[in-house]
N, C-alpha and C positions, 0 to 999 in steps of 0.2 A: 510583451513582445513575442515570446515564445508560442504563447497560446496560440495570439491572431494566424500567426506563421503558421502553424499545426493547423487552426483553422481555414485559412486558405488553400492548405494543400487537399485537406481532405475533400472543402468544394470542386478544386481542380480533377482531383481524381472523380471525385463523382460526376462532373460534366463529361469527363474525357469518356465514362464506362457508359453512360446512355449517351453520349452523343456518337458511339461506335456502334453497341445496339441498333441505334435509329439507323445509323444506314447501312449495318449488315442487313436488318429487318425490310430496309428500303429494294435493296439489291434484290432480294430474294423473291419478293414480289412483280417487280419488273423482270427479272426472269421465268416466273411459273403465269406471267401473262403473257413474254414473247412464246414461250412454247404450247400457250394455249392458242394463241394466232398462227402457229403451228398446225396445232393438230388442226384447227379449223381447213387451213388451205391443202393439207393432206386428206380431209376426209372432203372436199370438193371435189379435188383432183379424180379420187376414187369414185363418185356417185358420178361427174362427168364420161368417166372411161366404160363405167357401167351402162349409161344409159345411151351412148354412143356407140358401143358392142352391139346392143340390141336392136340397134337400126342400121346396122351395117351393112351395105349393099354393092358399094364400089369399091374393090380396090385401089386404085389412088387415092381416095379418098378418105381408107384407112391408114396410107402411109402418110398422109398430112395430119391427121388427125394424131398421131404414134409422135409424132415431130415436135406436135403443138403440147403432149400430155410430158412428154420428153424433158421438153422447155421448162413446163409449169414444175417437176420432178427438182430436176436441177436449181431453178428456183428456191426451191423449198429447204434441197439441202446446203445452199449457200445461206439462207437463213439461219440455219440450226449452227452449221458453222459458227457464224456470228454470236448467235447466244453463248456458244462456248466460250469464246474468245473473252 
């Protein structure tokens, strides 16, 4: 009687210690992929502002364009927010 006891517990414990693993190990990867979706829309953001600088020729044009990189900015750090969270 005692044994099985002993022996159940220890299965228990061993389920409960990889089955915490598996989804610390889960979490951590679902997070170093949101902030690699991340880096990706920040470094769009940047190669956008870049190559829209270089063409830049109208004033209003650049304050629409500042509005829309603005947007996508903010964006981004409601993102990052969230992974925090």
């Amino acid at each position: 009687m005692i044994t099985s006891l002993q022996c159940f517990t220890c299965l228990q414990a061993l389920g409960i210690l990889c089955g915490y693993m598996s989804l610390v190990t889960t979490m951590i990867a679902v997070a170093f992929t949101q902030f690699d979706k991340l880096k990706a829309a920040m470094l769009d953001i940047r190669q956008q502002h870049i190559t829209i600088q270089q063409a830049q020729e109208n004033e209003q044009v650049h304050t629409i364009v500042s509005c829309d990189l603005q947007d996508k900015l903010n964006a981004c750090i409601r993102h990052h927010q969230e992974i925090m969270e």
